[in-house]
C-alpha positions as semicolon CSV with decimal commas, in nm:
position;residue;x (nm);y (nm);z (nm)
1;X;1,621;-3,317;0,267
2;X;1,547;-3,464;-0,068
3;X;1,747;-3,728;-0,186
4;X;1,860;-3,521;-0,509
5;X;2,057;-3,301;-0,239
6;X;2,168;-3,547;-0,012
7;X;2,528;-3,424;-0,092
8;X;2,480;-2,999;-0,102
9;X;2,785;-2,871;0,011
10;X;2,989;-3,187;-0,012
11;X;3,308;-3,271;-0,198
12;X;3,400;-3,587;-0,367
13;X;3,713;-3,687;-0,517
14;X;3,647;-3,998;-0,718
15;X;3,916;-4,236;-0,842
16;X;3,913;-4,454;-1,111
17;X;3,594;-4,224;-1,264
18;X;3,703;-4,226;-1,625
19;X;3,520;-4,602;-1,672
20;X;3,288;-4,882;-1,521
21;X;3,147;-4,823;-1,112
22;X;3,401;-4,520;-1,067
23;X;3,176;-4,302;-1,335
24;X;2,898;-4,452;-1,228
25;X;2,966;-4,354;-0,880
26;X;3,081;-4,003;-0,984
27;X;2,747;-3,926;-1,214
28;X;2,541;-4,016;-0,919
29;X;2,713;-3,799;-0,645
30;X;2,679;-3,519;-0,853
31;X;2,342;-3,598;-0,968
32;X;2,270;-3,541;-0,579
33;X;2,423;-3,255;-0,540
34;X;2,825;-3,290;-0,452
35;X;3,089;-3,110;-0,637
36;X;3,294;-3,384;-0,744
37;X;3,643;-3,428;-0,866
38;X;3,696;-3,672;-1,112
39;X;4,038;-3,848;-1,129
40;X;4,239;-4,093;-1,314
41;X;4,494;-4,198;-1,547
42;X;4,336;-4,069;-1,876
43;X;4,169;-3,733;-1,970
44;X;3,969;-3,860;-2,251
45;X;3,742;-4,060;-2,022
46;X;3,718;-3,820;-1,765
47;X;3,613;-3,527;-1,976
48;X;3,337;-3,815;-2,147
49;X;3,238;-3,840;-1,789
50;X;3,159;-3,476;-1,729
51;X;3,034;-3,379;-2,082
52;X;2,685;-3,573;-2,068
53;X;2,663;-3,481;-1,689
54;X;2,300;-3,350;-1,647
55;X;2,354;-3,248;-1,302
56;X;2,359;-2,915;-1,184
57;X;2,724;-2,936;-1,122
58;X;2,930;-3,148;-1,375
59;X;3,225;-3,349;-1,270
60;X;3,582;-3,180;-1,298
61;X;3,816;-3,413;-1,472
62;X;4,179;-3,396;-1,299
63;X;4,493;-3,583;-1,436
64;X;4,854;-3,608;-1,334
65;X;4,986;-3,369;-1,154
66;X;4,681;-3,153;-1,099
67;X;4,534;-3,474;-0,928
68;X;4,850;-3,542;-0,767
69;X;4,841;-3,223;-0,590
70;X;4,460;-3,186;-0,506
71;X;4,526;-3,536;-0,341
72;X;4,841;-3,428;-0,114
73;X;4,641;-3,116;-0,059
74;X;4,332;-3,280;0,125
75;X;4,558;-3,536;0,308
76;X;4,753;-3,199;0,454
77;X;4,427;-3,068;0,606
């Protein structure tokens, strides 16, 4: 498996992705392949995140409540 998929078929919710190693960290799972789930406090940074995102599946920004309940919903499973 190349090391651009590494992560096919994976999920990854990353906190803290709006600035610094949490983007950083989020750019490069998608970069291999994960759908990832971007979260924190602010949108702006998120969606600045997923707009440059050259990876064949861009980041989804999630805030608030939407992040809230994604969160609750994988500790359920």
């Amino acid at each position: 498996m190349s090391q651009n998929h590494q992560f096919q078929n994976k999920v990854a919710i990353v906190t803290g992705a709006g600035t610094g190693m949490g983007a950083d960290t989020a750019m490069l799972l998608a970069e291999r392949g994960a759908k990832v789930a971007l979260v924190g406090r602010s949108e702006a940074p998120l969606q600045e995140v997923a707009a440059p995102s050259g990876a064949s599946r861009a980041p989804r920004p999630w805030t608030g409540r939407r992040a809230a309940s994604a969160l609750m919903s994988c500790n359920r499973a």
